[in-house]
C-alpha positions in Angstrom: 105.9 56.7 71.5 108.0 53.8 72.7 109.9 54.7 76.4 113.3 53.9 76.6 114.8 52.9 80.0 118.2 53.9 80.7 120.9 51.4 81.4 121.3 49.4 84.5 124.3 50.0 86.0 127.1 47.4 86.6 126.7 47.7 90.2 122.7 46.7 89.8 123.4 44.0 87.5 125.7 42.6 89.7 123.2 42.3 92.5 119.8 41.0 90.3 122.3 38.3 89.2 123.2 37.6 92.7 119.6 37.3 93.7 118.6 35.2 90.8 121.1 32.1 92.0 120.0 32.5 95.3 116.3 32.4 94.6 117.3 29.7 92.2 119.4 27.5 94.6 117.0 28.2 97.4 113.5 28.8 96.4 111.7 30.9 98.9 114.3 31.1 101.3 115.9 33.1 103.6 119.7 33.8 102.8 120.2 32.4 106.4 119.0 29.3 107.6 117.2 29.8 111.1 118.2 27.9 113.6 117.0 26.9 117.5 119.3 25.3 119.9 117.8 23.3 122.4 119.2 21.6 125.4 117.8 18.8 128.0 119.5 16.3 130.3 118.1 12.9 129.5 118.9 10.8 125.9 115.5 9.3 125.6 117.7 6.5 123.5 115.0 5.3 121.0 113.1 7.9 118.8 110.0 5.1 118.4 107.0 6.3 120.6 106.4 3.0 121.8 109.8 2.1 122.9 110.0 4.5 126.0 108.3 6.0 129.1 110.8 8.5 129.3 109.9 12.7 129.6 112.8 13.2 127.6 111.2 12.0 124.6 108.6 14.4 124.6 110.5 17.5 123.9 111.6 15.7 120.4 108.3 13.5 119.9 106.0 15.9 120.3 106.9 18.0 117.2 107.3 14.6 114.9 104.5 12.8 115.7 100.9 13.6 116.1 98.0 11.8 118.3 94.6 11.4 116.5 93.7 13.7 119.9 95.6 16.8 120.6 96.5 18.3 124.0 97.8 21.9 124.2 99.8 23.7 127.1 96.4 24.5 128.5 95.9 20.6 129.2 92.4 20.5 126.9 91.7 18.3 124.7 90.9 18.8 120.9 90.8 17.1 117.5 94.4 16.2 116.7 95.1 13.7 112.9 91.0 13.2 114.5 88.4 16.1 113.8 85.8 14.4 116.0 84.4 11.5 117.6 81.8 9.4 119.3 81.1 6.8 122.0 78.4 4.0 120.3 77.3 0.7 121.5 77.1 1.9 125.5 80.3 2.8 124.8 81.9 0.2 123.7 82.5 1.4 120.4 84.5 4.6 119.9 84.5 6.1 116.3 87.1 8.8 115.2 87.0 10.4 112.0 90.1 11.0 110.2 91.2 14.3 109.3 91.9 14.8 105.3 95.0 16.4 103.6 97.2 14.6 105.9 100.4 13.4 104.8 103.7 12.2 106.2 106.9 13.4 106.1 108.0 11.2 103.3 104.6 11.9 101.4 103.0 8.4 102.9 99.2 9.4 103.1 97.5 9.4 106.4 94.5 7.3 106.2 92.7 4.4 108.6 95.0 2.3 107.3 97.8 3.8 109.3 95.9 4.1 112.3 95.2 0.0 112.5 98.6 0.0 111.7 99.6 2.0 114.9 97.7 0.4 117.1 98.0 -3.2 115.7 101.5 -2.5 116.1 101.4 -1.2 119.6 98.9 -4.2 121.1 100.8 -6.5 119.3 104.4 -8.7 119.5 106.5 -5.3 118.9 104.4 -3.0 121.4 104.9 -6.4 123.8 108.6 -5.4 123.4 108.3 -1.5 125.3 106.4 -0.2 128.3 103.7 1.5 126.8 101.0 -1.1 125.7 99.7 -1.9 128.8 98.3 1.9 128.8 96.0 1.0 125.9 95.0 -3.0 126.9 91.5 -1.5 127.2 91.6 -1.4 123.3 90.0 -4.9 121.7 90.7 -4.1 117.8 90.4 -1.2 115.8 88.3 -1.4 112.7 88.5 0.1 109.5 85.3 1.9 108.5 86.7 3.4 105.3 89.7 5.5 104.7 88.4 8.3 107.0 86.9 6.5 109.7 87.9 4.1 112.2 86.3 2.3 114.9 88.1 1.3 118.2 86.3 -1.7 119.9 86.8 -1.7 123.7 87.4 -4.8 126.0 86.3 -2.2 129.0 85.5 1.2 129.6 88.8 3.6 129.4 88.0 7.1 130.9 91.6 7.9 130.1 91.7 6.8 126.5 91.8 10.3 125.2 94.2 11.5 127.2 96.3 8.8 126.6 95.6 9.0 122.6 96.9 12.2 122.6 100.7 11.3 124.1 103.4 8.7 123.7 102.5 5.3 122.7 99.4 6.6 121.0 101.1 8.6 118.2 100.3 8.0 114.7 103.4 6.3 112.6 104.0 5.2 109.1 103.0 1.9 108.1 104.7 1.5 104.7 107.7 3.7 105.8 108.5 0.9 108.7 108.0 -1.9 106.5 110.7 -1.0 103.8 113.4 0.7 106.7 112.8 -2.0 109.3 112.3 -1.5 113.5 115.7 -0.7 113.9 115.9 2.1 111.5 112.5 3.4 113.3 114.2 3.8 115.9 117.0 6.3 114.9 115.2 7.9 112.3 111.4 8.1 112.2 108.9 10.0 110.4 105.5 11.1 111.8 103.1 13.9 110.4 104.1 16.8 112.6 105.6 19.9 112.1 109.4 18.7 112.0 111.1 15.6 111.0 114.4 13.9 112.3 117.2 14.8 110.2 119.9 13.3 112.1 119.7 11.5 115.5 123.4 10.9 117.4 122.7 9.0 120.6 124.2 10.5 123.6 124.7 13.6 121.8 121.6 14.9 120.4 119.1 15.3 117.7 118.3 18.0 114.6 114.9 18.2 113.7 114.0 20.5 110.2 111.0 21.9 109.1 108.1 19.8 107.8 107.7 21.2 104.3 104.3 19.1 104.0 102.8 19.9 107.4 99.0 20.0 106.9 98.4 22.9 109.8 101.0 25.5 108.5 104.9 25.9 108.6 107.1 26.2 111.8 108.5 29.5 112.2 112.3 28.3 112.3 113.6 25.8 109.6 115.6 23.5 112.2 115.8 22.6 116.0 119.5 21.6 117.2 118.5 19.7 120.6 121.3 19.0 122.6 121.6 16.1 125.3 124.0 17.7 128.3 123.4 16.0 130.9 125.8 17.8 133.6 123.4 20.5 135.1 127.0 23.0 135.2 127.9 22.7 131.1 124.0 22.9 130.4 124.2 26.1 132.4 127.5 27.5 131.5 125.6 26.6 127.6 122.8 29.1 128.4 124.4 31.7 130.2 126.9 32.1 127.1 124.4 31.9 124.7 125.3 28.3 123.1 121.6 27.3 123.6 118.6 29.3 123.4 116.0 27.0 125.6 117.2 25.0 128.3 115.3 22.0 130.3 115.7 20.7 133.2 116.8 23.7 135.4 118.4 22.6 138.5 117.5 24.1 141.3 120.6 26.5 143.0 120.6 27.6 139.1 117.7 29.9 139.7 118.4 32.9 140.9 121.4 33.1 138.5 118.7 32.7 135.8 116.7 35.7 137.0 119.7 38.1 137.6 120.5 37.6 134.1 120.0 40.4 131.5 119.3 38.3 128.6 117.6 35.2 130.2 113.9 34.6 131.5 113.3 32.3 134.1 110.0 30.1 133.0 108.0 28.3 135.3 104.7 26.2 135.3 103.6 23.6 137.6 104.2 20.3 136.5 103.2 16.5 136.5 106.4 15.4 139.0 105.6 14.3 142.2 108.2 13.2 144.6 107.2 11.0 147.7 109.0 8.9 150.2 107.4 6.0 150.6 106.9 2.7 152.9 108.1 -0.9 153.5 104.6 -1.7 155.2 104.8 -4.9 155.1 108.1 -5.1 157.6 110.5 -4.1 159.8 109.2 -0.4 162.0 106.9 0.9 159.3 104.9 -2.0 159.1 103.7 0.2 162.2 101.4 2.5 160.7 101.9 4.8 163.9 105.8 4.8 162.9 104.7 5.9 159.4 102.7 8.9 160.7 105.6 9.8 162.9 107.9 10.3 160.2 105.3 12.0 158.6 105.0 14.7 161.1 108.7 14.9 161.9 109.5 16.3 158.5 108.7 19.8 157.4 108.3 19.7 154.1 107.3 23.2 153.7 110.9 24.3 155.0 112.3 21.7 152.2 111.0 23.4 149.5 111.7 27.0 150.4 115.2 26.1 151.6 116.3 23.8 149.4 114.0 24.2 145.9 113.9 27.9 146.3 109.9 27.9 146.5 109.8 26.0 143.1 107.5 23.6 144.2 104.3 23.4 145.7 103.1 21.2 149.2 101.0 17.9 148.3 99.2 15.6 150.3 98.5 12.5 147.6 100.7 11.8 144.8 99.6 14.3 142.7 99.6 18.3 142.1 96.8 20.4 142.1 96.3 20.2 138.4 95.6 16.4 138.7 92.1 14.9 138.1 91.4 13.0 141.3 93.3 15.7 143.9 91.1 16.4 146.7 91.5 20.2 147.8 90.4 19.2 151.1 93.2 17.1 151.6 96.1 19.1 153.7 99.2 17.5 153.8 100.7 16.3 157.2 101.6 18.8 159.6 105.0 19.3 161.1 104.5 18.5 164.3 107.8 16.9 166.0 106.3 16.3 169.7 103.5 14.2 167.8 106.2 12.3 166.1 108.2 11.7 169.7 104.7 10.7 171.1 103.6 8.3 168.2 107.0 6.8 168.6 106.9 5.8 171.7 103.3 4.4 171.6 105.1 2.2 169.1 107.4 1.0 171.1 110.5 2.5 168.9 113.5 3.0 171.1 115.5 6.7 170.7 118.5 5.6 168.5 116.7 3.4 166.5 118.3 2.9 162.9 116.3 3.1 159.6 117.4 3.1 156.1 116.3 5.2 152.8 116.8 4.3 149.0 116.9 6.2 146.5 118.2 6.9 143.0 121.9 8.0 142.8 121.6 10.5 139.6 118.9 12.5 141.2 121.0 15.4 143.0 117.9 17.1 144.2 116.3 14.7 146.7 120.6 13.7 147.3 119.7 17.0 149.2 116.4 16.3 150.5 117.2 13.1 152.0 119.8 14.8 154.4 118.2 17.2 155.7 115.3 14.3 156.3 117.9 12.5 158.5 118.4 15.7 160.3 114.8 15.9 160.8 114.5 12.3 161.6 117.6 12.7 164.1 115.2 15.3 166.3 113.2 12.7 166.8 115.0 9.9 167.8 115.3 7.8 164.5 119.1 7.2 163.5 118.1 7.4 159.4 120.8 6.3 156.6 120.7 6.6 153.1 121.7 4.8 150.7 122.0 5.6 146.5 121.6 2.8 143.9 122.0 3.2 140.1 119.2 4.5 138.9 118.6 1.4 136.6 119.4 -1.3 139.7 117.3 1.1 141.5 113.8 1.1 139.6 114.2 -2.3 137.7 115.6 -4.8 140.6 115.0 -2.5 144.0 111.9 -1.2 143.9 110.0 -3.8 142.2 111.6 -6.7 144.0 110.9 -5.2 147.5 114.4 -5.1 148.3 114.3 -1.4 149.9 114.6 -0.3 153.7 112.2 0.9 155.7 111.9 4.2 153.5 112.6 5.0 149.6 112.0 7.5 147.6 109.6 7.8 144.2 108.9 10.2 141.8 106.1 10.0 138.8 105.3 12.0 136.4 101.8 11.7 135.7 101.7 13.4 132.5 98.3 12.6 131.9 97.3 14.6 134.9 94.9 12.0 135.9 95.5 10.5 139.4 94.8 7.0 137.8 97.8 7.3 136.2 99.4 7.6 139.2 97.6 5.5 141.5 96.7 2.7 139.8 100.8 2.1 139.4 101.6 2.9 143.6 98.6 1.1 145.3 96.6 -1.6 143.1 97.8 -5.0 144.2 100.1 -6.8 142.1 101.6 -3.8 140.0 105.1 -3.8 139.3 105.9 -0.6 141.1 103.8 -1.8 144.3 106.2 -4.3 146.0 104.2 -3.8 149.4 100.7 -2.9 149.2 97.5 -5.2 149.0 94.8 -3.5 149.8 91.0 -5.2 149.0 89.4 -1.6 149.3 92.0 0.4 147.0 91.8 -2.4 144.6 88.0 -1.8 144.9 88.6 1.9 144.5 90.8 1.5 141.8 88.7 -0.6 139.7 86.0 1.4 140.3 87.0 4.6 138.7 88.4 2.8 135.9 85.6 1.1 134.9 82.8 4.4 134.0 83.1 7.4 131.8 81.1 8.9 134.8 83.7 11.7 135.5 81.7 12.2 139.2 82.0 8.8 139.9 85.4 8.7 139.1 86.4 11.9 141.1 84.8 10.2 144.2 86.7 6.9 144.0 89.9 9.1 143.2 89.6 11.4 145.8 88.6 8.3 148.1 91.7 6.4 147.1 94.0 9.6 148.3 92.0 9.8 151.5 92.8 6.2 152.2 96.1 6.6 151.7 96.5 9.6 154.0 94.5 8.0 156.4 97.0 4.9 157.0 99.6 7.0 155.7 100.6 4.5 153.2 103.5 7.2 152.0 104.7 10.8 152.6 104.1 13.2 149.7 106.8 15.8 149.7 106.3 18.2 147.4 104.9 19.0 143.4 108.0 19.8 141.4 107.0 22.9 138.9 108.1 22.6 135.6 111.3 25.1 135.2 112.3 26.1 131.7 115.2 29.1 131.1 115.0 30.7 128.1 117.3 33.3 126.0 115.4 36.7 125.6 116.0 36.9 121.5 113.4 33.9 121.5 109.6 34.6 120.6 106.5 32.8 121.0 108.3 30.2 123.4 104.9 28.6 125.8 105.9 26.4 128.6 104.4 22.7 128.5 103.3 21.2 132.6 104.0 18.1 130.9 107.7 18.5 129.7 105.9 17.9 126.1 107.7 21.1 124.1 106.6 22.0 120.5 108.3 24.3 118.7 106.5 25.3 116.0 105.4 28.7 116.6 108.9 29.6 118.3 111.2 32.3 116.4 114.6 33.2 116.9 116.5 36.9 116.6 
């Protein structure tokens, strides 16, 4: 016998109708789109990977683009658009194979093709353009194999290649996709293969990245990332605290313990890649004294800096480098404060009480703006009369620093995101480099070279470790302190894991 339902009522009609359009206009979604709001200091100013240096791209480029090597939170390294590879030819020859499935974000197939694209690209007259070529010169030519395989044929050894391929100028981008928009369009509005694309990019205000709906590993957890550029450290705050963002970078330091008294913020912190140093005109003036160097090294307690004035957020060096860097020698302590050393060395130099000395340094950075009085205070104890003096921050690192043109003293900080002390190093003490207006040293160039030219990690710790000995040892520069990376983040957020190198993905983050 043939049941017979009874009648839907009007009420139930009402609402299946209701969810038909919506599954209709919106297959699969959500009734409400899911949203996380993001904000960071800096405007890296051009989306292309190889047209900046800046840390501020890698909260945005890390979640469009992809590397053929991947490096998580944990700083390992694993098979990224690249499922393995191998050094041939006494290492001369590096093969990757390709990863299959992989499209991107306007359905362009990843292939070898688009690999030789990248790189030919990057080596090439529009790499020559931006600052990240000369971090992958030890590439010759890459060779396609076939669609999955390429080879990359080396001019010299690299023992940072992989690092490198898994960051910045490295990532993988569209070869037909840049043809038909053009380098300009790139720029503002750039594909990749990674979890999120670039919906809309306002310089100076921010960017909105949306939910890769082709993403070969799986689907981010929130359809869109609102990442906001505020670049005064108050509104960024004043943002967080009233709930305008959900994840803020860049946390300024007398912001901390209002982070950690607040009920519905966490205060996240993870040592980073940032090193700040003050370093040396050895070449004239007092410092070319290397006694006056280690005397201002030992009148400065840098251990009372960082609890006083970074609240403990930052750890004591004695290189340029943190304790996560390959190349940091544990051994190593950093210079002790010892003021009646600093008198003594002073006036074994000859260095009459009153003397004056001057210190450069970057105007925007409000931090060290701190630092650098209480180092005249310091400095005062001593006998050295120490004025400081702010430059624009572009003035300051492309016509300053580079030109020689500082005083006796001026301050640097690096991010060595590859955590590799040659990246590092090789920039502060190799003869000839553009950020080394003072040193020319026959045995660090020796050093340097050295390390750079094996895959022998032992041999390269050795020279590394050597190079920051050397440095210590004629006190070439005083390393203040390793910045730990400081992110604040709204309590409703899920799955949030803080990046030492400022390179953020979202992907696996959720929002209440």
């Amino acid at each position: 016998m043939k049941s017979i339902s009874a009648p839907p009522t009007r009420n139930a009609l009402r609402l299946a109708l209701l969810a038909s359009v919506l599954g209709a206009a919106v297959p699969g979604a959500s009734l409400a789109e899911t949203v996380l709001t993001v904000a960071q200091r800096s405007d890296p100013q051009n989306l292309d990977p190889i047209d900046t240096f800046k840390i501020s791209w890698g909260a945005i480029g890390s979640n469009v683009f992809e590397g053929l090597v991947f490096r998580g939170e944990d700083l390992e390294l694993q098979p990224g658009l690249a499922t393995s590879w191998e050094f041939l030819d006494e290492d001369r020859r590096i093969r990757f194979h390709l990863r299959e499935g992989v499209e991107f974000q306007d359905g362009e197939p990843f292939d070898a093709a688009a690999v030789k694209y990248t790189f030919d690209r990057l080596l090439g007259e529009q790499g020559e353009k931006g600052p990240q070529r000369s971090n992958y010169t030890s590439i010759k030519e890459v060779v396609v194999v076939d669609d999955r395989t390429v080879d990359f044929l080396m001019n010299r050894p690299d023992p940072v290649l992989l690092t490198k391929l898994a960051g910045y100028g490295a990532m993988i981008v569209p070869p037909d996709y840049i043809e038909k928009v053009g380098e300009e369009a790139f720029d503002m509005k750039p594909i990749g293969t990674g979890p999120f694309r670039v919906e809309e990019y306002t310089p100076g205000v921010g960017v909105k990245l949306v939910k890769s709906d082709s993403y070969w590993n799986g689907a981010a957890k929130v359809d869109a990332v609102n990442i906001r550029f505020i670049p005064e450290d108050a509104t960024r705050m004043a943002e967080l605290q009233s709930g305008g963002v959900d994840i803020a970078l860049d946390i300024p330091k007398p912001s901390v313990d209002t982070i950690r008294k607040s009920r519905n913020l966490e205060l996240v912190s993870v040592d980073g890649p940032t090193v700040s140093l003050t370093r040396f005109n050895t070449q004239s003036g007092i410092t070319a004294d290397p006694r006056v160097r280690r005397a201002i090294a030992h009148a400065i307690d840098t251990n009372a800096i960082i609890q006083s004035l970074l609240g403990g957020m930052a750890s004591p060096i004695a290189s340029a480098q943190g304790a996560k860097s390959f190349g940091n020698d544990p051994d190593l302590a950093p210079y002790a404060y010892d003021p009646e050393l600093a008198k003594t060395l002073l006036a074994e130099a000859g260095v009459a009480p009153g003397t004056e000395i001057s210190l450069d340094y970057p105007s925007n950075d409000n931090t060290f703006r701190e630092v650098s009085q209480v180092m005249a205070a310091y400095l005062g104890m001593v006998g050295l009369n120490l004025s400081v003096h702010p430059y624009e921050y572009n003035v300051y690192y492309n016509d300053i620093l580079p030109n020689g043109k500082t005083g006796a003293l001026y301050y640097y900080a690096w991010g060595g995101w590859t955590f590799d002390f040659d990246n590092t190093a090789y920039l502060l003490y190799h003869s000839g480099e553009r950020q080394n207006a003072y040193i020319s040293d026959p045995t660090l160039d020796a050093l340097l070279e050295q390390q750079r030219d094996t895959y022998d990690q032992q041999v390269r710790l050795t020279a590394l470790q050597g190079v920051a000995d050397y440095v210590y040892e004629h006190t070439l520069d005083l390393p203040l302190y390793n910045e730990a990376t400081l992110y604040a983040v709204n309590k409703r957020v899920g799955g949030f894991v803080p990046a030492p190198d400022n390179r953020l993905r979202y992907m696996n983050v959720t929002v209440q």
